[in-house]
N, C-alpha and C positions, 0 to 999 in steps of 0.2 A: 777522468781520462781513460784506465780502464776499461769503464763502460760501452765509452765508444770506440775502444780497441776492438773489442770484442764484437760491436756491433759494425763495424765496420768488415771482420773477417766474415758474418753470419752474412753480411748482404753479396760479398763475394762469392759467398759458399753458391748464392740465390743466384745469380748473374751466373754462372759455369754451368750450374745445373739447367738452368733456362737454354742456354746454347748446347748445350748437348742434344741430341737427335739418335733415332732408333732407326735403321735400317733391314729392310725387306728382301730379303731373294724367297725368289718360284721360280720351280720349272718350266711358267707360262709367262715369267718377266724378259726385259730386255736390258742390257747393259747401257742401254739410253738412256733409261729411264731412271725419274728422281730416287727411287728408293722406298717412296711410302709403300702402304699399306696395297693401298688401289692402286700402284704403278710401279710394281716391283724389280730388280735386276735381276739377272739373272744367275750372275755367277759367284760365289763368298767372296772370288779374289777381287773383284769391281767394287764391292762392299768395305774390303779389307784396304786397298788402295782410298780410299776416302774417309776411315775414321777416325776419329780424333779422340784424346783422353775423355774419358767421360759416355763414348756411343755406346750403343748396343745394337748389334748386328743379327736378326731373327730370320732363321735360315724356315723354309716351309718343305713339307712334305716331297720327297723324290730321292731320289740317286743324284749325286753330284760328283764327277767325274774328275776332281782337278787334287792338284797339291794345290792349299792355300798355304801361302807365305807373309804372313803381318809385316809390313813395311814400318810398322811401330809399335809401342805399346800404352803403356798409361803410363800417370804421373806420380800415382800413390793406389792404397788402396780403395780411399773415397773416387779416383778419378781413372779407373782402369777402364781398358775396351773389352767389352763380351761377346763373345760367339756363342749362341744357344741355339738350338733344335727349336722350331714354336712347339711352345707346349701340346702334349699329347699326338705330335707329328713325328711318321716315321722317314728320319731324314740321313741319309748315310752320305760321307764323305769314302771315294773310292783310289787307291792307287791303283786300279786297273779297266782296261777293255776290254770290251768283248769280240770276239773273235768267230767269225761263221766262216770264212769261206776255206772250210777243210777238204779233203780230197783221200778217197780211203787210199791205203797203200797195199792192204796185204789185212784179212782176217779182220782183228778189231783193230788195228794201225790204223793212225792217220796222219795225215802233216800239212804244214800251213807255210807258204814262204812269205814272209812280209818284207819291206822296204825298209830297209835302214832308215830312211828319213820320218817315218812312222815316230819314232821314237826320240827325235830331235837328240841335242847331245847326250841323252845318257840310255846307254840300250843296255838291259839288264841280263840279256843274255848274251853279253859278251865280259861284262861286269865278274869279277870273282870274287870269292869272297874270301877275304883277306885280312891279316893284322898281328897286331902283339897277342901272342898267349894264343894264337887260334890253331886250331890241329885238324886238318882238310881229311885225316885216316888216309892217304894216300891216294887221294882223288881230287879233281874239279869239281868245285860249287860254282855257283852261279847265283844274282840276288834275285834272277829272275823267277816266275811259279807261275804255273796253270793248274786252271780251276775248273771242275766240272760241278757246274748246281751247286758251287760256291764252295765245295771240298777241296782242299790241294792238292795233285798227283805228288808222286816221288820222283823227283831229278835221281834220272843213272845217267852214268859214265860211257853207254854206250849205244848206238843202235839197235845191237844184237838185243840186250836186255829189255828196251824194249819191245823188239817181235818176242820176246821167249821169258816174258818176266816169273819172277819166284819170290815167293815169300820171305820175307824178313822178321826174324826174330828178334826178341830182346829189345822191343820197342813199347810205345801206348796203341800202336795199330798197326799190328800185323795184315788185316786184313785189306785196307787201304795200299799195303806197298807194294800189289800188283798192277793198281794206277800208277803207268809209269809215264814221263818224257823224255826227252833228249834235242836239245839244241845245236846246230852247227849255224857260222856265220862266215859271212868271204863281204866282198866291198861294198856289196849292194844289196843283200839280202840275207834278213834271219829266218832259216828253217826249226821251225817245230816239230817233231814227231813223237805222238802219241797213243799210248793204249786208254781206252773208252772202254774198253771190252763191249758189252751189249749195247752199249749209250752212242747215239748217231750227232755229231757234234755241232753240227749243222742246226738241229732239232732242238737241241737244249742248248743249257745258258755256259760256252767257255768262255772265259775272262783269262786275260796274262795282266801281270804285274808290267808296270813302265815307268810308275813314278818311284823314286826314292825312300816319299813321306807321304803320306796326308796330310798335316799342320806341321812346319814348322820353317821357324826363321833363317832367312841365308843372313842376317846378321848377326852379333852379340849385342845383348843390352837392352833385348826387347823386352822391355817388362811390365808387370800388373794387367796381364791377359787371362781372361779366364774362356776356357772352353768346355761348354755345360751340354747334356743332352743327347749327344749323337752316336751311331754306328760310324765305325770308322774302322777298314779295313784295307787289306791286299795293297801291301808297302813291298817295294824292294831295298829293303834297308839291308845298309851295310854291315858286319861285323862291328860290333862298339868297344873297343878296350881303355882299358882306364886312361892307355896313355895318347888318347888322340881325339876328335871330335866325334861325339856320339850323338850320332843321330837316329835317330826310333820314327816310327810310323805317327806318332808325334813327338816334341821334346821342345826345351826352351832353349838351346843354344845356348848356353852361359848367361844368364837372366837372371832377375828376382821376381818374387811377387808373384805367381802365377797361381793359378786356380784351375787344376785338370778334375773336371765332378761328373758323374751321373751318366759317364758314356761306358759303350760296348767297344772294346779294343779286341778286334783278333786279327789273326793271319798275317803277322810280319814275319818276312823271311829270317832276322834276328830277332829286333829288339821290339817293345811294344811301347811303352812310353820311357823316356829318356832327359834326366834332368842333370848330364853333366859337362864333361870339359868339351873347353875350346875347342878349337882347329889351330896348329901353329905349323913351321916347318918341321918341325921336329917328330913329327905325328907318327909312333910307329916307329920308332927308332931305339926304343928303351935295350933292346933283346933282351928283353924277356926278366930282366933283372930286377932288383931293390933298387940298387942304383941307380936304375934307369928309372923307376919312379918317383926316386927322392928329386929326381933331373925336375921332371915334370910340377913334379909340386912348386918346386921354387920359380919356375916360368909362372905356372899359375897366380905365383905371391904379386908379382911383377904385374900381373893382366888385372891387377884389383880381386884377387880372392878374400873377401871379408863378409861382416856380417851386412855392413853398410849397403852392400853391392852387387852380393850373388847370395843364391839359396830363398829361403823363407817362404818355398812352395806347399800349396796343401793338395795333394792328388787323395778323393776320397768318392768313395761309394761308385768305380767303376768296376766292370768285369771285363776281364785279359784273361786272351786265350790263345791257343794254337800261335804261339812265338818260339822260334827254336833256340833262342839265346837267354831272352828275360824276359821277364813280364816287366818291370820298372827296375831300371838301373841308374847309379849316375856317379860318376867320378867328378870327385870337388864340390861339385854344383849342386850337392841337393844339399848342403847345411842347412841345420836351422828350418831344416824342413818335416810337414806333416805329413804321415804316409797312412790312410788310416778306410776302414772298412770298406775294403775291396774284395774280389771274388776273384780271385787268380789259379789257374789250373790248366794242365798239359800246355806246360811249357818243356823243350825239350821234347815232342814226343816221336819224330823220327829218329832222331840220335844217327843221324846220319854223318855229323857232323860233331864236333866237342872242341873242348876249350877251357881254360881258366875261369871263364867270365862269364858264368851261366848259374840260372837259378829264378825262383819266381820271384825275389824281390832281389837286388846285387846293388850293392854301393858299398864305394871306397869313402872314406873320410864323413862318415855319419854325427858330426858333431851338432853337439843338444837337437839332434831330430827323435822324433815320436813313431814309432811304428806300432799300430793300436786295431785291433779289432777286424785284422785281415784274415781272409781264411785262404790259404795256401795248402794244393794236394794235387798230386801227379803234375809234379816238378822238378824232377829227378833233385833238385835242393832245393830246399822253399826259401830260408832264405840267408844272405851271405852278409856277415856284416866283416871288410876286410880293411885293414890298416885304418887308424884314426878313431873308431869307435870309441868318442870321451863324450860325458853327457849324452849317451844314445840312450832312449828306455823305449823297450818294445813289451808290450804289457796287451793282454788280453788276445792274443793270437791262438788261432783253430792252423795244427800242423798237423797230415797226415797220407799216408800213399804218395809217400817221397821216397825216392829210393838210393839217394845219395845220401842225405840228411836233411835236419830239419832244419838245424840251424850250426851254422857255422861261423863262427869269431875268430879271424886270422890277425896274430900279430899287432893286437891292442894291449896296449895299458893301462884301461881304464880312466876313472869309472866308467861303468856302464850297467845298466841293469834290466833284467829278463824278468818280469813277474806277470805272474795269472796266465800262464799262457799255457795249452794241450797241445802236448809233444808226442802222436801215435806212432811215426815214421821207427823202423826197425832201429836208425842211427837217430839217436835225438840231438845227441848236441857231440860237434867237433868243436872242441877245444886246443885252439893254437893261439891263447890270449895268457892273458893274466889280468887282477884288476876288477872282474865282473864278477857282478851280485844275483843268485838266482833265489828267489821266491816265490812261494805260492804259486808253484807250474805242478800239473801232474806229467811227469816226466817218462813216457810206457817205451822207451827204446832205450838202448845203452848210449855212455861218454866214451868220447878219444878225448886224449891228451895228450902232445907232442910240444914240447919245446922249441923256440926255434932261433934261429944264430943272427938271422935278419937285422939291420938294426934299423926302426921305424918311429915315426916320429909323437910326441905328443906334446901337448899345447897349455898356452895360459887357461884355465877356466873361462867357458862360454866366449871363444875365442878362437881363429885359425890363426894366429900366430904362435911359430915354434918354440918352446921351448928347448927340448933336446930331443935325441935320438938313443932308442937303447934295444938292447937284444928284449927276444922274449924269453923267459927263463922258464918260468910256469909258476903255477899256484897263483897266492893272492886270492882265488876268490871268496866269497861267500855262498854259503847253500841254507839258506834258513828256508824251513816249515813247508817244503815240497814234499809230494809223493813220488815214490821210485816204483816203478814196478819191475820184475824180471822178465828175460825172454828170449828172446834169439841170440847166438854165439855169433859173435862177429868179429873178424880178427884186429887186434890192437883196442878193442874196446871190451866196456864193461856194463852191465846193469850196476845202475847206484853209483856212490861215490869211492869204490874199491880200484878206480882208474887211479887217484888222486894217493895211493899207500905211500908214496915219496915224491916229492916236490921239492922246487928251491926255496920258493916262498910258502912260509907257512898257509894252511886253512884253515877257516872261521866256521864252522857247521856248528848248525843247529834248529831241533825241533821237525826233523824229517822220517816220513813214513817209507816205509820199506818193506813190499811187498813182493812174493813169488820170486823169492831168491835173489830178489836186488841185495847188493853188499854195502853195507853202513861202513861211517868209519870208526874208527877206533877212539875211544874217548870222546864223543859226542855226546855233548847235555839234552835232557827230553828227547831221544827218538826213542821211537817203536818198530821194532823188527816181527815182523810176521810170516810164518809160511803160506797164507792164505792167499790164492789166486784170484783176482778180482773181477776174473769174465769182463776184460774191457774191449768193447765192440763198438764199431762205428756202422751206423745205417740213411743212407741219403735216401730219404720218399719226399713226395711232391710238397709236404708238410714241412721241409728242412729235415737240419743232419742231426741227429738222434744217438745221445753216447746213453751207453748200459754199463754199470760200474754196480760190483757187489760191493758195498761199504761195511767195513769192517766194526761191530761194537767197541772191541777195542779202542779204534779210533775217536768214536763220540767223545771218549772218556780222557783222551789227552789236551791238555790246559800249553797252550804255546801263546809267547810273548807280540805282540804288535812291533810289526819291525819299521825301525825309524832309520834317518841320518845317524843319530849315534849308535847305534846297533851296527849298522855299516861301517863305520869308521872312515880312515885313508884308504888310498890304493897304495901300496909304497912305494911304487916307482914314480905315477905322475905325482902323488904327494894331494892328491883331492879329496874334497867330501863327498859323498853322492851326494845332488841336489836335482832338482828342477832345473828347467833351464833358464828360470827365469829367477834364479840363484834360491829361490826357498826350499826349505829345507822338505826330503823328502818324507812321507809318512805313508804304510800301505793300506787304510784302512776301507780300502773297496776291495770285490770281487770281479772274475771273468764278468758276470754278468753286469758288475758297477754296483751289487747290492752293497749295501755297509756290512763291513765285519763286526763281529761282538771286541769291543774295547777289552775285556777282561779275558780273553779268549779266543784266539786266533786259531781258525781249524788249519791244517796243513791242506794243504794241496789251492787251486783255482776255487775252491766252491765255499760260499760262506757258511753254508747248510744244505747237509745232505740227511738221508733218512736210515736209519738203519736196513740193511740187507738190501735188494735190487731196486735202483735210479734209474729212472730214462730222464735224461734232458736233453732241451730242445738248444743245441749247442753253437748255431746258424738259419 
């Protein structure tokens, strides 16, 4: 009976598979037409209106000018719908138009007056940008942007700044923020005016933002969709904060199961991909509070937040760029999820604008998710792991030319754990957690530590159900077999572990290197404290990112433990083990690069073997 249980499912598997069908768009097809290969549609969203668990949707070579919105998704992971680029075809999905018919006004000014109806309901330059935690510095945004030869000018606040722009410091491109524009709208018409300076716009390629998103769903629940392959750009996305629907230039709308891989994300007015909360009436309502979050979670418990239902996305081997909010965010919604070798950088880079809820990677409630082998730099914060961080391990991460931090743990309890990852940014790690385990990181910026009164939640193991709610006190952590190096004064923080000289909860150190005036602690077993400067330098050439580290002999010469689960212990406030999230028990015994560590012998820092005196490795 078995036998034919099984063959019974195997012939089912065959029959699904057989009815499934692959779909064709080109720039030369027609939305008439079947979909093959020889009689292509034309448009993803004619495509996406038609498939069924199991299709695959193969977009060909062009420009495609639409938001698509999946009307469904799949059934599992064997029976998901795919969106791909055809292979080796350069295929871009756009949230914007282009726009010729300018008219000079004055020097290099120009302006454009378009039809409101151009825009159908949502016109982005009347749009504000708006929400919990978001700070406008005393001006109008707008989700609107124009583009010259695919750059984005800088939204001002006024005409005059347009005819008479000036330079803006304390940005990633000062010299771009004399491309400026300026929007006015009345019943019937949005005027544009802007500076081109030498560029005739007419001549070249301006594009405005109009769509929202590129990909994503106006429902919840759309799941096991994977989107492989493409360029996707120029979104007028909204502000995303934790407490309302967040939508990105793509995202899954409160989903499971998705598969974002292999694409080019840039030029969202916030967010760049987006795997978190709902939309409810409440959107936006927290002020600004704990409590107003704690509100939000518990609506969330209510809409099916679990493992069964939301989360369990893998976003991997994309590059996010030019986003002013995040590169990948997602409140609630991304548990259980893999976030793992991407290429994220200038995010943030006008700072026109600020907020709570900014950073190249930013998610609330990170539970047993993977953050693995991302390389984040000029990000003003690479990246944010806030409230809920239990079973999170971000292992193997490249941090650097960030200028906020690198990493930031707000108001966790653990566990949670940081290993193999290079921390260059001047602030390496804020610390407003308790609970979390750091490992074999070389750590070249200083620690904050603030305690905090909040009181935030934490949960059953491998679980979004609450346990309790507690302040965050400090301590708790562990620091085994990293390297510290010294450097810059920064206030409220420290090279080393001399941030950590009083705590509430005791700490666990051990077997860390400390270099160039990093401070050890006090009563630590196996470290090595040296004055020796390590000349650590980062260089990007065509070859990849290239780190220079003077390795100390001393160093060769120290014998550190292989750090396990029992090495870790509890956290003592959630009362957990570190583990996997697949409850086994954790052991570190690879490197940044994945090579094996020596068993009898664990070097400090990311690297399993280094060479005495000057290292170049190829670090990305």
């Amino acid at each position: 009976m078995k036998s034919l249980g099984l063959l019974a499912l195997f012939m089912m598997s065959v029959i699904l598979t057989a009815n499934s069908r692959e779909y064709h768009v080109a720039k030369n097809g027609n939305d008439k037409n079947e979909g093959t290969k020889e009689s292509p549609m034309l448009t993803i969203q004619m495509a996406a209106n038609l498939s069924l668990p199991g299709d695959l949707i193969t977009v060909h070579e062009g420009t495609y000018r639409e938001n698509v919105v999946p009307p469904r998704g799949g059934k599992s992971d064997e029976k998901r719908i795919t969106y791909q680029a055809a292979p080796g075809e350069k295929v871009i999905i756009t949230g914007s138009e282009v726009i010729k018919n300018w008219y000079l006004v004055s020097g290099t000014v120009w302006k454009t007056s378009i039809n409101n109806d151009f825009f159908g309901n949502y016109n982005p330059y009347k749009e504000k940008i708006c929400g919990d935690w978001f700070d406008d510095k005393g001006r109008v945004h707008h989700t609107g942007e124009v583009y010259l030869n695919g750059k984005s000018l800088w939204e001002v606040e006024s005409l005059e700044r347009v005819m008479n722009p000036t330079e803006v410091k304390d940005n990633f491109d000062p010299a771009g923020s004399v491309f400026t524009w300026y929007s006015e709208t009345d019943d019937r018409f949005t005027t544009i005016y802007a500076n081109f300076h030498g560029a005739d716009p007419n001549r070249e390629l301006v594009e405005i933002n109009i769509r929202k998103s590129c990909f994503y769903p106006a429902i919840n629940h759309v799941n096991y969709i994977t989107v492989r392959g493409f360029i996707m750009h120029h979104a007028a996305t909204q502000w995303a904060p934790p407490t309302a629907e967040q939508a990105g230039l793509i995202g899954t709308n409160w989903s499971k199961g998705w598969i974002i891989e292999n694409n080019t994300i840039n030029d969202s007015k916030c967010s760049g991909i987006t795997l978190g909360k709902h939309g409810d009436e409440f959107d936006n309502t927290s002020e600004n509070s704990a409590e107003g979050y704690v509100k939000t979670i518990e609506r969330a418990d209510k809409k099916g937040w679990n493992k069964e239902t939301i989360g369990s996305h893998i976003v991997r081997n994309n590059t996010i760029f030019n986003c002013e909010q995040t590169g990948i965010c997602g409140s609630l919604g991304a548990v259980f999820s893999t976030i793992e070798n991407n290429n994220i950088f200038n995010i943030w880079t006008k700072r026109q604008f600020t907020g709570a809820e900014m950073g190249g990677i930013k998610i609330h409630a990170s539970i047993d998710m993977v953050i693995s082998g991302n390389r984040l730099y000029n990000c003003g914060r690479g990246l944010w792991l806030d409230w809920m961080a239990q079973g999170t391990r971000v292992t193997r991460n490249l941090f650097y030319n960030n200028t906020t931090d690198d990493i930031f743990v707000e108001v966790n309890h653990g566990p949670f754990l940081i290993d193999n990852n290079i921390l260059l940014s001047p602030l390496a790690i804020r610390d407003w957690s308790e609970g979390g385990a750091y490992a074999h990181n070389l750590i070249a910026g200083n620690i904050e530590h603030i305690p905090q009164v909040r009181e935030t939640p934490f949960h059953e193991p491998h679980s979004t159900k609450i346990t309790a709610l507690a302040q965050t006190k400090g301590g708790d952590n562990r620091y085994f077999n990293n390297i510290f190096v010294g450097g810059k004064e920064i206030k409220n923080s420290k090279p080393g572990l001399g941030i950590y000289a009083s705590t509430h909860f005791p700490m666990i150190v051990y077997g860390n290197v400390y270099l160039n005036g990093a401070e050890k602690m006090i009563a630590e077993r196996n470290s090595l404290e040296l004055k020796i400067n390590p000349d650590l330098s980062v260089a990007e050439t065509d070859k990849g990112v290239f780190l220079k580290f003077n390795y100390p002999n001393e160093m060769l010469k120290q014998q550190n433990e292989t750090i396990t689960a029992h090495a870790l212990g509890r956290t003592l406030v959630s009362g957990h083990r570190f583990e996997n999230r697949d409850g086994t028990e954790i052991i570190i015994i690879t490197d940044y690069f994945g090579k094996k560590r020596d068993k009898n012998s664990s070097a400090a820092g990311p690297f399993a073997k280094l060479s005495k005196g000057e290292n170049k490795l190829i670090i990305w």
